[in-house]
C-alpha positions in Angstrom: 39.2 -13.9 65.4 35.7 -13.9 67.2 35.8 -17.0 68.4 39.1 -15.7 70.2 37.4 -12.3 71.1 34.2 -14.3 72.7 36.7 -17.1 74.9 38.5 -13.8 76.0 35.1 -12.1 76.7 34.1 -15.1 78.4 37.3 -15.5 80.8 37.0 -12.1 81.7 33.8 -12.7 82.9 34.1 -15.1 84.8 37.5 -13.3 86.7 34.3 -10.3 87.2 31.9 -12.5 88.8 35.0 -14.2 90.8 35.6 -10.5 91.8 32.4 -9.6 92.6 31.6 -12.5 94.4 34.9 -12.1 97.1 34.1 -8.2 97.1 30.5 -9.3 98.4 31.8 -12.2 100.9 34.3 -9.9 101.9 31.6 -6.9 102.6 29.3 -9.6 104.7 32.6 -10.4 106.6 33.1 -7.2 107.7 29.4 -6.7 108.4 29.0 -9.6 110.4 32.1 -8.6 112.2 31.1 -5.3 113.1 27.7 -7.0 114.6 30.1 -9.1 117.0 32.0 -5.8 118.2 28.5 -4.0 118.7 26.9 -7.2 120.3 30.4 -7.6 122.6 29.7 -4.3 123.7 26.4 -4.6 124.5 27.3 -7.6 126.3 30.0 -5.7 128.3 27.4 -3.2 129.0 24.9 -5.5 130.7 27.2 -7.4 132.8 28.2 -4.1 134.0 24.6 -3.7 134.9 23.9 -6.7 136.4 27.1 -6.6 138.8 25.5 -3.1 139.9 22.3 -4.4 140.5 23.6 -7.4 142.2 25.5 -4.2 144.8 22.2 -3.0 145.1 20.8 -5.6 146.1 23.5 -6.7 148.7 23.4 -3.3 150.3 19.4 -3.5 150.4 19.9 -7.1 151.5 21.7 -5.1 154.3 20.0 -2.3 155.4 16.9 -4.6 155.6 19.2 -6.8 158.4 19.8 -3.4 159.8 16.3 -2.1 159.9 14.7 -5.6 160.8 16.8 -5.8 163.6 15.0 -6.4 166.9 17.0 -4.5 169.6 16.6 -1.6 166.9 12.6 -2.0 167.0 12.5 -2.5 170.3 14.5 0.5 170.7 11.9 3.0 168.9 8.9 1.6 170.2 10.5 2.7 173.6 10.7 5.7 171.9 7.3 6.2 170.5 6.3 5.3 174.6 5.5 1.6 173.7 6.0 -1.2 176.9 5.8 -4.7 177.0 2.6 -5.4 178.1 1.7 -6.9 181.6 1.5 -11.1 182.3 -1.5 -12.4 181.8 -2.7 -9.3 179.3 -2.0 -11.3 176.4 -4.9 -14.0 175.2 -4.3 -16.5 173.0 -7.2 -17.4 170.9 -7.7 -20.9 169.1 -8.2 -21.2 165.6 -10.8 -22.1 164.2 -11.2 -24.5 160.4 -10.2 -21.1 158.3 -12.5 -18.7 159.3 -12.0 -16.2 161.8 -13.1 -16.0 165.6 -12.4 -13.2 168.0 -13.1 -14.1 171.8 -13.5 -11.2 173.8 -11.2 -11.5 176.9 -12.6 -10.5 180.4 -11.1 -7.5 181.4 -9.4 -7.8 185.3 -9.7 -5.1 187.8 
């Protein structure tokens, strides 16, 4: 009668530990699922970002083209009382091996 009482004892534990053992993979499973929802999300959440960030930079990419525009800058340095200066009041100096030389131009009358 023990011997029966130990195999049953035995079977029984091994059905436990079977238990145990799916309960456990079964608990990782849903852990590790729950990390793909949260890391999904995440994701969502950053390409969300990034397509706004790629707007912003269009419509800076734009308003740059706007402000850069020459007929605009031409326009408010009219404004500020700025002309295009006479011929011959521009010198152009040569350049020298890197370092920097500043010719004084002759003034006219």
């Amino acid at each position: 009668m023990n011997a029966r009482l130990h195999e049953i004892t035995r079977s029984q534990t091994t059905w436990i530990a079977v238990a145990i053992g799916l309960a456990l993979a079964g608990l990782c499973l849903v852990e590790i699922r729950s990390q793909i929802h949260e890391r999904r999300y995440e994701l969502a959440q950053l390409e969300q970002q990034e397509r706004e960030l790629r707007s912003e930079i269009e419509k800076l990419r734009r308003k740059v083209a706007v402000l850069s525009a020459p007929s605009r800058i031409e326009r408010l340095a009219r404004h500020m009382g700025m002309e295009y200066p006479e011929a011959g009041a521009l010198v152009s100096l040569p350049e020298r091996h890197g370092d920097l030389h500043l010719a004084a131009a002759k003034a006219g009358p």
